[in-house]
C-alpha positions in Angstrom: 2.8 17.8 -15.9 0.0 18.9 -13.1 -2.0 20.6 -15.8 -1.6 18.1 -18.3 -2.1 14.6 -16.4 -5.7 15.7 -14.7 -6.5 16.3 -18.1 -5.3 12.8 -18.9 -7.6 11.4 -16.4 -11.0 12.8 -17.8 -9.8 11.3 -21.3 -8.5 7.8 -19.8 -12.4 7.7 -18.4 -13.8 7.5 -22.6 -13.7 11.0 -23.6 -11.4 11.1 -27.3 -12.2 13.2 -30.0 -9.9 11.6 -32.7 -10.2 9.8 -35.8 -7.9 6.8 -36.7 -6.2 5.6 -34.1 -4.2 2.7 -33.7 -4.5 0.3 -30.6 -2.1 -1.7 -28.5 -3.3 -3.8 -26.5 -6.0 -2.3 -24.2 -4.9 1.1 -25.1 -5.6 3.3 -28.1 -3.9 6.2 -29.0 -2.6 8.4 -32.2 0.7 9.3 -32.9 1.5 12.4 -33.4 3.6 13.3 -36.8 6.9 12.9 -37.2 7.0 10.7 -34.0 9.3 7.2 -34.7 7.3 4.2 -33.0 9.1 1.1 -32.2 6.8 -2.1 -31.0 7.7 -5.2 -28.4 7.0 -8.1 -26.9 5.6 -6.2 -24.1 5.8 -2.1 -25.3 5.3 0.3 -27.9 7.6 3.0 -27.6 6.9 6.5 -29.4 9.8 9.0 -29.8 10.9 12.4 -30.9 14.1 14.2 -30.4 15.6 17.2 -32.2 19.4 16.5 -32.9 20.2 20.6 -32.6 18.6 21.4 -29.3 19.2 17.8 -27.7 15.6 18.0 -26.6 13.5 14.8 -26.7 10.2 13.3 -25.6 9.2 9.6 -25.3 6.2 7.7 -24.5 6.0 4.0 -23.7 2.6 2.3 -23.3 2.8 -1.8 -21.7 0.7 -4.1 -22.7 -2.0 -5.6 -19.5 -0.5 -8.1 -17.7 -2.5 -9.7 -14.7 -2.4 -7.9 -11.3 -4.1 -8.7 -7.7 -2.5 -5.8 -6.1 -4.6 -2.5 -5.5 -4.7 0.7 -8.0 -1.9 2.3 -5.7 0.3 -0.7 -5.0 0.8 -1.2 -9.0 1.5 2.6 -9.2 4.5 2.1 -6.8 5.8 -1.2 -7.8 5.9 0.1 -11.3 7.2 3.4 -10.5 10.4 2.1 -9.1 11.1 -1.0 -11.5 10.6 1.7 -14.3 11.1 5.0 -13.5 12.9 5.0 -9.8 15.5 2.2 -10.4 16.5 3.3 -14.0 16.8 7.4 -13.7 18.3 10.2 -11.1 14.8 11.6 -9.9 14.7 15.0 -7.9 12.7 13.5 -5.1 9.6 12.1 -4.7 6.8 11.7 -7.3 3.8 14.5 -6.7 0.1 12.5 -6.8 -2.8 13.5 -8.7 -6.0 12.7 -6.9 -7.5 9.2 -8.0 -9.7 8.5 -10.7 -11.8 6.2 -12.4 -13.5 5.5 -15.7 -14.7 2.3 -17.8 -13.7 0.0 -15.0 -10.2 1.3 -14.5 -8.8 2.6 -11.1 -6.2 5.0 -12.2 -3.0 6.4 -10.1 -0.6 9.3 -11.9 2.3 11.0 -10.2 5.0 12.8 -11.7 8.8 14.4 -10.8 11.9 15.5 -12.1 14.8 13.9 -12.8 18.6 14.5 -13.9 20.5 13.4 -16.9 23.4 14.4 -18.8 21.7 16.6 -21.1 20.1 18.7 -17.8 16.6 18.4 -16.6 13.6 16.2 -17.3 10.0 15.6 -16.3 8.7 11.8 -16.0 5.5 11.0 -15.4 3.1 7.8 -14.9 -0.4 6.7 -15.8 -0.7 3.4 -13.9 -4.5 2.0 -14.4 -5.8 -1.3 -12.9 -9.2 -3.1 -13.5 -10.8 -5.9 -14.0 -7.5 -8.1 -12.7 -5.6 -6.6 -14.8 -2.6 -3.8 -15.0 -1.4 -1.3 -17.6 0.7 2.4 -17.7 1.7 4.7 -20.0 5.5 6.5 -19.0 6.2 10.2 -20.5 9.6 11.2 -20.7 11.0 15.2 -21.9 13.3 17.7 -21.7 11.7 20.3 -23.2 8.6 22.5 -23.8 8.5 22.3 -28.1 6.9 19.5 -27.8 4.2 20.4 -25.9 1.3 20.7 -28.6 2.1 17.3 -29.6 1.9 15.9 -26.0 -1.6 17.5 -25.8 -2.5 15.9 -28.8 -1.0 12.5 -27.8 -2.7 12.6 -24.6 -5.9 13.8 -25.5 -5.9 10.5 -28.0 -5.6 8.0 -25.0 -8.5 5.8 -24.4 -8.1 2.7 -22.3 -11.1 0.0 -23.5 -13.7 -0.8 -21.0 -13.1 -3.6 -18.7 -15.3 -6.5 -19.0 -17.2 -7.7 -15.7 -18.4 -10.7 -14.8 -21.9 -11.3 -15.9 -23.2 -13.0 -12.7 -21.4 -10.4 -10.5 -23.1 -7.7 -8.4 -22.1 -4.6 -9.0 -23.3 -3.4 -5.8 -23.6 -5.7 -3.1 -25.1 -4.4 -0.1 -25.5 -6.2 3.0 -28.7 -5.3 5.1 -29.8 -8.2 6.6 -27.3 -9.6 8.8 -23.8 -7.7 9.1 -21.4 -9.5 11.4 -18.4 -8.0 13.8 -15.8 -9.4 11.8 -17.3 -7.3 8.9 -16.3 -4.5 10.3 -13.2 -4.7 11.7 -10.5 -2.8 9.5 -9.6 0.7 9.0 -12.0 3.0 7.2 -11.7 6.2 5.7 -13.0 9.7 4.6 -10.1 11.2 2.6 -11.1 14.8 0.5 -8.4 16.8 -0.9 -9.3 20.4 -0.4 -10.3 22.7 -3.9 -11.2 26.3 -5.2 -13.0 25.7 -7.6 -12.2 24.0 -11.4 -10.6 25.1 -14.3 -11.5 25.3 -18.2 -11.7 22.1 -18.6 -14.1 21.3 -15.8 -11.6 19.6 -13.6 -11.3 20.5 -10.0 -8.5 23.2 -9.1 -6.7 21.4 -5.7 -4.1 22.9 -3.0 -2.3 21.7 -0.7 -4.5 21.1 1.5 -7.0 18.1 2.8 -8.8 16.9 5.2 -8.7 13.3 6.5 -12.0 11.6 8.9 -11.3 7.7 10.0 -12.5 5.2 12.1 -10.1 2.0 13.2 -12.0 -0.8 14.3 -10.4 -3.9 16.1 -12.0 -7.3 16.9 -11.9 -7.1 20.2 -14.6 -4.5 20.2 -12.4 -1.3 20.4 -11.9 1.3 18.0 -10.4 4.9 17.3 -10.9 7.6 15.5 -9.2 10.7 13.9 -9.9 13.8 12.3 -7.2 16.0 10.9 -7.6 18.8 9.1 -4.7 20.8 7.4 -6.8 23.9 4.6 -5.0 26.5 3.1 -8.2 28.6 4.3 -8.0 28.1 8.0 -4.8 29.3 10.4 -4.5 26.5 12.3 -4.5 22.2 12.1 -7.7 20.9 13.8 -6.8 17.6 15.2 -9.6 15.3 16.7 -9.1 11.8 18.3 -11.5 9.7 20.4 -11.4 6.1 21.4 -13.4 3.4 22.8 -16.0 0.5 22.4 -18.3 -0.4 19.9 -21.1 -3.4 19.6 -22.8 -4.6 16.4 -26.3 -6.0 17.0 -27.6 -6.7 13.3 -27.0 -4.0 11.1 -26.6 -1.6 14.2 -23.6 -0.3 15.2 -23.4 1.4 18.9 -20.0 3.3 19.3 -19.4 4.8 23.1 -16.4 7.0 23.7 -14.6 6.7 26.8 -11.9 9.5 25.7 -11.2 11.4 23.2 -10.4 15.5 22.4 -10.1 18.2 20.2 -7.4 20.7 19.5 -5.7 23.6 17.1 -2.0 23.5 16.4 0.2 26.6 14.6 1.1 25.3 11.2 4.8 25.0 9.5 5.7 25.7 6.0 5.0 21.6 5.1 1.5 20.0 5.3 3.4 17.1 6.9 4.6 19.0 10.0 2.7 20.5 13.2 3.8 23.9 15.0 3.0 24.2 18.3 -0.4 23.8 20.2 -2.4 26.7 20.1 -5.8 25.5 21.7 -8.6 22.7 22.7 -11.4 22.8 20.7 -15.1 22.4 21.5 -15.7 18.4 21.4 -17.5 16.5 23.3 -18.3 12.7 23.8 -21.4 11.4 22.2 -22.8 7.9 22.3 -24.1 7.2 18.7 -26.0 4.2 17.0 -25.8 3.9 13.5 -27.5 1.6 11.2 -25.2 0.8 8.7 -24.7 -1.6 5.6 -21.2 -2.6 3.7 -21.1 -1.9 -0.5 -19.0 -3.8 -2.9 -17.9 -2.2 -5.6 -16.2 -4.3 -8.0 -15.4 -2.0 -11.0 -14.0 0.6 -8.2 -12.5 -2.6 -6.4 -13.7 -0.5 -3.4 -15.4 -1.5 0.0 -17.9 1.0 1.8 -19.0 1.1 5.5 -22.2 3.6 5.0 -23.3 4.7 8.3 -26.9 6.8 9.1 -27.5 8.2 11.9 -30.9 10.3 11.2 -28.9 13.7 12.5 -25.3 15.5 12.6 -23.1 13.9 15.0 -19.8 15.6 17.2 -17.4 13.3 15.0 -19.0 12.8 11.9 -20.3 16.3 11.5 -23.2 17.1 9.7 -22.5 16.9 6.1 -24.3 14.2 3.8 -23.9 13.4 0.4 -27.4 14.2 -1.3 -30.6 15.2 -0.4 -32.0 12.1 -0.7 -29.6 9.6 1.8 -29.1 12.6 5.0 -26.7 12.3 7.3 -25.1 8.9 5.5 -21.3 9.1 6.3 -19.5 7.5 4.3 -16.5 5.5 4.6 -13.6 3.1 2.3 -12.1 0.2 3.6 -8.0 1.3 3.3 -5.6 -1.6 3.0 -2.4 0.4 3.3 -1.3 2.5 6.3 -3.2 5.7 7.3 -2.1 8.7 6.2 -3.1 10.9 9.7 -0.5 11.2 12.5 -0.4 11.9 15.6 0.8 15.5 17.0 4.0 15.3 19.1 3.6 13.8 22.0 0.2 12.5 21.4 -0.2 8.5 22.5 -4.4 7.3 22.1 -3.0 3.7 23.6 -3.5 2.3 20.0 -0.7 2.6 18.5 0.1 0.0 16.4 -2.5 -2.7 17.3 -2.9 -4.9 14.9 -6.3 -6.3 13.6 -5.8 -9.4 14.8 -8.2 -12.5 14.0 -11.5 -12.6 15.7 -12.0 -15.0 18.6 -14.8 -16.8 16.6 -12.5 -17.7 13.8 -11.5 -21.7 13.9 -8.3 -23.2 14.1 -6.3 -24.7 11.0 -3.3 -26.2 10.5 -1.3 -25.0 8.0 -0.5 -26.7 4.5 -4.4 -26.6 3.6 -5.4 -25.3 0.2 -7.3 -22.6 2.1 -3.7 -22.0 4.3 -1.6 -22.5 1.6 1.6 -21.8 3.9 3.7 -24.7 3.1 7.0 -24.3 1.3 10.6 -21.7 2.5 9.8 -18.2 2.8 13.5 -16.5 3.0 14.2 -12.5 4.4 18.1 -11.2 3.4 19.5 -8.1 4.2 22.7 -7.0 3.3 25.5 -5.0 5.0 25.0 -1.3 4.2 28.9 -0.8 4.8 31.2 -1.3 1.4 33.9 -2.1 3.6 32.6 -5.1 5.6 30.7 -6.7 3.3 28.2 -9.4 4.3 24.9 -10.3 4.8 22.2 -12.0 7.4 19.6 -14.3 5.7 16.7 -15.6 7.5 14.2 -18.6 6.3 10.9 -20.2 7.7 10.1 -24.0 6.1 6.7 -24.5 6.7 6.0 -28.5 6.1 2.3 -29.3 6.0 2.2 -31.3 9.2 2.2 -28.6 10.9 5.8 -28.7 11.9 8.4 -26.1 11.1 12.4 -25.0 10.9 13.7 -21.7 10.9 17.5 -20.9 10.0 19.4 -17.9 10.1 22.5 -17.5 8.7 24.9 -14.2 9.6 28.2 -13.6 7.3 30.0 -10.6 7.3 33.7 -9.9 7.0 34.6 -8.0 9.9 33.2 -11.3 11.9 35.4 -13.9 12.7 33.2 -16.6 12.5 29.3 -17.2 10.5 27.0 -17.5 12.8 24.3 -19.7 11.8 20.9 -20.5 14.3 18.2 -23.4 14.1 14.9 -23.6 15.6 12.4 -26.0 15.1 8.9 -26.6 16.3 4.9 -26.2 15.6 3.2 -24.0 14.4 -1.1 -23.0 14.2 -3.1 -20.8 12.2 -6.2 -19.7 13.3 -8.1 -16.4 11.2 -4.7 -14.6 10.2 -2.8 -15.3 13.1 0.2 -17.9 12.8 1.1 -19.1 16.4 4.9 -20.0 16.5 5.5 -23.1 19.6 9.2 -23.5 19.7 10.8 -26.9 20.9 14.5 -26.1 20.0 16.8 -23.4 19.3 20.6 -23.3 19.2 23.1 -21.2 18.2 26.2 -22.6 16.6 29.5 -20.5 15.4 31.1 -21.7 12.6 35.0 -20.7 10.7 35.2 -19.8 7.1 36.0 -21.8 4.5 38.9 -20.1 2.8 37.2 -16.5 4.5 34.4 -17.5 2.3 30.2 -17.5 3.6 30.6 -21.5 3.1 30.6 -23.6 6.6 34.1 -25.0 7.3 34.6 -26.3 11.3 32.2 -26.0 14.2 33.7 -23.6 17.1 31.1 -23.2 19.2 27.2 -24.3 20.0 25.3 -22.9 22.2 21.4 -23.7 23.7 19.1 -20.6 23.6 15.9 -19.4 25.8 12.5 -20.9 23.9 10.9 -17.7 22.1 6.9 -18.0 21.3 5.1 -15.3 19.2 2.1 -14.6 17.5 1.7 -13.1 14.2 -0.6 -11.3 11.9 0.6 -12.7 8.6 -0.8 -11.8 5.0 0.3 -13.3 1.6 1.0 -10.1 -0.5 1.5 -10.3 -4.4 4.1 -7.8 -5.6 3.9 -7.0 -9.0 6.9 -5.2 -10.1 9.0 -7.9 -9.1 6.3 -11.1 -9.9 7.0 -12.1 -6.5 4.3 -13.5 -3.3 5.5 -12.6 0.3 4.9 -13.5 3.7 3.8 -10.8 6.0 4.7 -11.2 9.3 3.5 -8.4 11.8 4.0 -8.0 15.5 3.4 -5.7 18.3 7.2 -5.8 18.5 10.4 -7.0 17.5 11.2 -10.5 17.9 14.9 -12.2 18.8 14.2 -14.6 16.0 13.3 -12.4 13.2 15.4 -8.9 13.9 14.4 -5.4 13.7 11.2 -4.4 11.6 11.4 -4.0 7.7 12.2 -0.4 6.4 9.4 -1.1 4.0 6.4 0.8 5.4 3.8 -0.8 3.3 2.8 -3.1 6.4 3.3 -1.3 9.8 5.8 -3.4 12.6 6.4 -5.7 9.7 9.0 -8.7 8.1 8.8 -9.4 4.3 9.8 -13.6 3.7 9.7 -14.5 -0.4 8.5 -17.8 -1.4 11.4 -20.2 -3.1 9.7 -22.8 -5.4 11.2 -25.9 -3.0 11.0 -27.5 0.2 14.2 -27.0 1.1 16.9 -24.6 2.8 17.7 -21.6 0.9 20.8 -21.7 3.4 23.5 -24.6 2.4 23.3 -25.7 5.3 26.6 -27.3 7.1 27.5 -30.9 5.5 24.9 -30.5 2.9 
């Protein structure tokens, strides 16, 4: 699969050298002979299997269905609901680089898997564009059908995404850039090569290196450099932190610490050895000019920064004779993908980019808030033999008022415990601002050693708890489901330990319920 899918990305860009295809949708492919198809609702499915061998191949192409969520985000959501969730895989899936063609933002990955006729390869195409979302899965078990998987995938053309007319398809900013523009984290991600093959497609390794620059509204920022190349004998690991000002479309960024260092390397690209060195770095007050590029068909967000000459944390590369010395950076939504060595702490760690102090107050339950309604959190017990569950809600009314219930059952407990707060709350930028006036805790006896409220035992008042959070209202697609993102700088007492799910740092995941009402059957209701 790693020689055939970067193949499959130069054809998904418009490339197709075959006569009479068929199309589905926003796909169009040929099938190869002696393939069955079968068409749904929602699918074609092409398959081929040879009854003597037991070996097999299938393809299934969806139709587009709309998508808000980013190239990557679809990739994952999609890989679990139909790959992850339905087959024995080997581990995780191994990521081509990203590409792009005809409007399309396109994610592959592929791994093993396990059934009961042996071993198999899966792999999938995931593309988004235009607010929209489609993939094509590959199933086999064998290698005799590997002509006809060329051919298949050499067929593939995805049509070209229609933009909107009175869009810019570049919109730079170089009047008047403000702070809050460029708060966020930014990065220069380049997966290291040798050189390209045949087919004119870039030959990578393992190796990469990773520039980025953190900035927070309150005017501080950080940056890392990590580099792990298959060419070099060491990690180079740079980090630097301090202020920054924006005065029009200048930045100034002044380092008040910051250093640079080699560590050994380990047999994994994740993992650092042991510190071998510093390295030659010093601190260097720069001023940019800078402007920010929207790029709609890419759905990506640039932070191009000139500084006239190489700089210590920059370096000195540009991109073209004609724009020297422009760095170039992309706005990342999802986490960052450089650590730390052990031991190292910049004093950042997990800040969060919290609204700027300019931003006005709202109350929630606006159409621009759009908070209003029960967002609900359950986990359940990872032990078969105490079953149970704790289920948390928020009920955000639009007066600005709110009630938070969390309801605790599990078998090996005597009692459910169920707590109730209730209070205000405030919005302001993408902070929500939680002002309890009330919280108890009340213990409650089974109902026939059931989770439904029988008697009261027990009640008890509890200490007042305020908190601040970062919240964001994330669209996942696999599922069709909006959450609430909450994020804090640490755990609360009313909302537990952080999510497992690592797609929002120090974070809790609430999904929206269609009423105004408890999720939790609440005691005489």
């Amino acid at each position: 699969m790693k020689k055939i899918f970067p193949f499959l990305l130069c054809v998904l860009c418009g490339i197709s050298v075959y006569a009479q295809k068929q199309t589905f949708d926003v796909i169009s492919f040929t099938v190869p002979k002696g393939w069955q198809q079968k068409q749904n609702d929602g699918s074609v499915q092409l398959l081929a299997t040879d009854k003597k061998s037991g070996g097999y191949i299938m393809a299934i192409i969806t139709n587009a269905s709309a998508s808000t969520a980013t190239a990557i985000e679809n990739f994952k959501s999609k890989w679990k609901a139909a790959i992850a969730d339905q087959i024995q895989l080997d581990g995780e899936p191994v990521m081509q680089p990203s590409s792009g063609g005809n409007g399309w933002d396109i994610e592959t990955g592929s791994a093993g898997y396990t059934d009961n006729s042996g071993k198999g390869n899966v792999a999938l195409l995931s593309a988004t564009g235009g607010g929209q979302t489609v993939s094509v899965v590959i199933m086999f078990n064998t290698k005799q059908y590997e002509k006809d998987l060329s051919a298949f995938l050499n067929s593939l053309e995805l049509a070209e995404v229609k933009q909107n007319e009175n869009a810019n398809p570049s919109s730079a900013n170089t009047k008047n850039e403000s702070k809050s523009a460029i708060v966020g984290l930014w990065t220069d991600y380049v997966l290291e090569t040798t050189g390209y093959n045949t087919n004119g497609m870039p030959q990578y390794t393992a190796g990469y290196l990773r520039k980025e620059y953190t900035f927070y509204p309150d005017g501080t920022y950080l940056f890392r450099n990590k580099q792990w190349l298959t060419k070099t004998k060491d990690i180079l690991f740079i980090y630097e932190s301090g202020t920054y000002s924006v005065n029009g479309n200048r930045i100034t960024i002044i380092p008040k610490q910051g250093k640079g260092e080699f560590w050994s390397k380990t047999s994994s690209t994740k993992e650092w050895g042991k510190l071998v060195k510093a390295s030659e770095y010093k601190l260097e007050n720069v001023t940019y000019s800078f402007k920010i590029e929207n790029d709609p068909a890419y759905k990506i967000t640039r932070l191009i920064l000139s500084a006239g000459k190489p700089t210590q944390r920059d370096g000195g590369k540009f991109n073209a004779p004609n724009d020297p010395y422009e760095f170039r950076y992309s706005m990342r939504e999802l986490e960052s993908l450089i650590d730390n060595p052990p031991g190292l702490k910049t004093g950042l760690e997990n800040k969060l980019f919290t609204a700027a102090t300019e931003g006005t107050i709202q109350t929630s339950g606006t159409s621009t808030i759009d908070f209003a309604g029960t967002w609900i959190n359950r986990s359940s017990s990872n032990n078969p033999g105490t079953p149970g569950y704790i289920e948390n809600e928020y009920i955000f009314a639009n007066d600005g008022t709110y009630s938070f219930y969390s309801k605790t059952f599990n078998q090996s407990i005597s009692n459910i415990i169920l707590k109730k707060e209730k209070g205000t709350y405030t919005v302001s930028g993408k902070q929500i601002t939680i002002n309890p006036t009330s919280n108890i805790t009340e213990g409650w006896s089974k109902k026939n050693g059931t989770d439904e409220f029988e008697k009261l035992i027990s009640s008890q008042k509890n200490s007042l708890e305020k908190a601040t959070y970062q919240f964001t209202k994330h669209y996942f697609e696999g599922i069709k489901e909006w959450n609430l993102v909450l994020q804090a700088d640490k755990p609360t007492k009313r909302d537990g330990p952080f999510s497992s799910n690592t797609l929002f740092s120090n974070a809790w995941y609430y999904s929206m319920t269609s009423a105004y009402k408890p999720a939790i059957v609440l005691p005489g209701k």
